[in-house]
N, C-alpha and C positions, 0 to 999 in steps of 0.2 A: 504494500500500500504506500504510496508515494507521502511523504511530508511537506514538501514543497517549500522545507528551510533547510539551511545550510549548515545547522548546530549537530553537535556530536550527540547520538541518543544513545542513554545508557540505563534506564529502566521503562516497563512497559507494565501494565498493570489492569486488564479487565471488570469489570463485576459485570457483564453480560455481554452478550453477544454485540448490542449497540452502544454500550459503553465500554472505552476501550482508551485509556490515557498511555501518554510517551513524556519522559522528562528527560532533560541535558542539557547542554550548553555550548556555548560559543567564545573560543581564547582559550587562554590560560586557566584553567582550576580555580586558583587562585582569585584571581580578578573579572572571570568569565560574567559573561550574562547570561543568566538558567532561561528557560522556556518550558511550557507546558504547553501539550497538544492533545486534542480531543478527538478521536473519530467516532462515528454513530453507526459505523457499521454499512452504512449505504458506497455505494459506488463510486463515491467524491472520496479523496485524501484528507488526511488528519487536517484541522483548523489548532489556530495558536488562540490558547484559553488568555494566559496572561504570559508575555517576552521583558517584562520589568522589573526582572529580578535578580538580585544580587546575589550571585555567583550559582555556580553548575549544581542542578539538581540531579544528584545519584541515584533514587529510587521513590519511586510512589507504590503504593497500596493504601487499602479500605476495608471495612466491613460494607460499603454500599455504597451508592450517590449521594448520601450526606454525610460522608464520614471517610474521605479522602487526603491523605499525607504525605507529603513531597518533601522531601531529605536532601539534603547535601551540605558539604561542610559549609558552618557556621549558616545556613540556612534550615529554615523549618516552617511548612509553610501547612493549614488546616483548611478543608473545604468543608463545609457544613451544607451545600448543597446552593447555596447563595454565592457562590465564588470563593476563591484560595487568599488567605490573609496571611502574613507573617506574625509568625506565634514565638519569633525569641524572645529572650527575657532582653531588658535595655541594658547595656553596660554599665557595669559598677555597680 
């Protein structure tokens, strides 16, 4: 299935057939911009959920569509089914 970005994908994560996410990044590890991509299982390629993220997301998994978690260093991000928020704690 085509992405039709140009980011490195490193985790993949289903809860049905038409839910079907991809997370990774773009650059350095380090200072990358993560991505998150959504397919529906239709005929079309993955769609980008949210590209505004600070640094390469390693892995997603869920118990379901509202309850989705996207990983990677110093990043941590929750979807509760209303979209992915960053869930770090703030420095210091």
């Amino acid at each position: 299935v085509p992405t039709g970005v140009s980011h490195a994908l490193y985790g993949v994560w289903a809860s049905a057939d038409n839910a079907i996410w991809a997370v990774g990044g773009l650059g350095d590890p380090a200072t990358a911009q993560g991505i998150v991509l959504f397919h529906d299982g239709g005929p079309g390629g993955f769609t980008i959920v949210d590209a505004n993220v600070a640094g390469t997301l390693r892995s997603i998994h869920g118990t379901g569509p509202a309850d989705i978690w996207a990983v990677g260093k110093n990043v941590r991000l929750h979807n509760d089914g209303s979209g992915f928020v960053d869930t770090r704690y703030p420095d210091g």
